[in-house]
C-alpha positions in Angstrom: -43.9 25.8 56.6 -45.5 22.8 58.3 -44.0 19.7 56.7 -46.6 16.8 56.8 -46.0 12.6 56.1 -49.3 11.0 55.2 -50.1 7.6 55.1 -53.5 6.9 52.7 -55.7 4.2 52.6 -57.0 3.3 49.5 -59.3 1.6 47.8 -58.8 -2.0 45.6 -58.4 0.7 42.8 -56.1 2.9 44.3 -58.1 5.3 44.7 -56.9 7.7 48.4 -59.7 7.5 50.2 -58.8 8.8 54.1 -55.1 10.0 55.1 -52.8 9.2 58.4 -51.6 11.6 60.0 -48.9 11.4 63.2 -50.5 13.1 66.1 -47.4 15.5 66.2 -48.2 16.6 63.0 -51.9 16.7 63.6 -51.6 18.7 66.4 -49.5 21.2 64.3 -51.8 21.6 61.7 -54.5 22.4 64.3 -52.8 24.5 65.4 -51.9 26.4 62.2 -55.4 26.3 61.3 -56.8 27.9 64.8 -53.9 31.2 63.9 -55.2 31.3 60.5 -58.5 31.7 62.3 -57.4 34.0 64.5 -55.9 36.2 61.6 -59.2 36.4 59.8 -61.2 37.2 62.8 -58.6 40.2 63.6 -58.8 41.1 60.2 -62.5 40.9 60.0 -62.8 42.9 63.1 -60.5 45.7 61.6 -62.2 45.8 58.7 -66.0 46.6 60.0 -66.9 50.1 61.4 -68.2 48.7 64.8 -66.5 50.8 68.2 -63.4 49.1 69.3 -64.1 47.1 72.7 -61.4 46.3 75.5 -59.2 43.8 75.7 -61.1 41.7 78.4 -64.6 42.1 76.5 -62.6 40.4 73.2 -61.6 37.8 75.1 -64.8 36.5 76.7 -66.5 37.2 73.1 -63.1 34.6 71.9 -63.6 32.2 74.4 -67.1 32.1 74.0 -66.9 31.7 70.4 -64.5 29.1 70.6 -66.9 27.2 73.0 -69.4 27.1 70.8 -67.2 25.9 68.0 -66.0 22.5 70.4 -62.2 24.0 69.9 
C-alpha cells in the first residue's frame, strides 16, 4: 500500500482546498493508477466476446491509446 504525506492549502476558514504532494510520491501514485488502468483494460478485454489479437497488435492498440490519453 502506497503511503502518501500531504501538505493542504486552505482557505482563511480551514477549509482544504488543493493538496502537496512530494514528486516521489506523485510519481507512485501515477503509477499505481496507470496498473489499475491496465487491470481494467485486461479485464475488460477478457470479458467481451471479441477474437483474441496477437501480442504485437495489443500493443500498438496500447500505445496508441495511451497517446491519445497524453500518458
Amino acid at each position: 500500500m502506497l503511503t502518501l504525506h500531504p501538505q493542504y492549502i486552505t482557505d482563511s476558514a480551514g477549509k482544504k482546498l488543493s493538496a502537496i504532494l512530494p514528486m516521489s510520491e506523485y510519481s507512485a501514485l501515477i503509477e499505481e493508477l496507470e496498473e489499475l488502468e491496465d487491470i481494467r483494460l485486461y479485464d475488460a478485454g477478457k470479458n467481451d466476446n471479441e477474437p483474441a489479437i496477437p501480442h504485437s497488435k495489443a500493443m500498438e492498440l496500447i500505445a496508441a491509446e495511451r497517446k491519445k490519453l497524453g500518458k
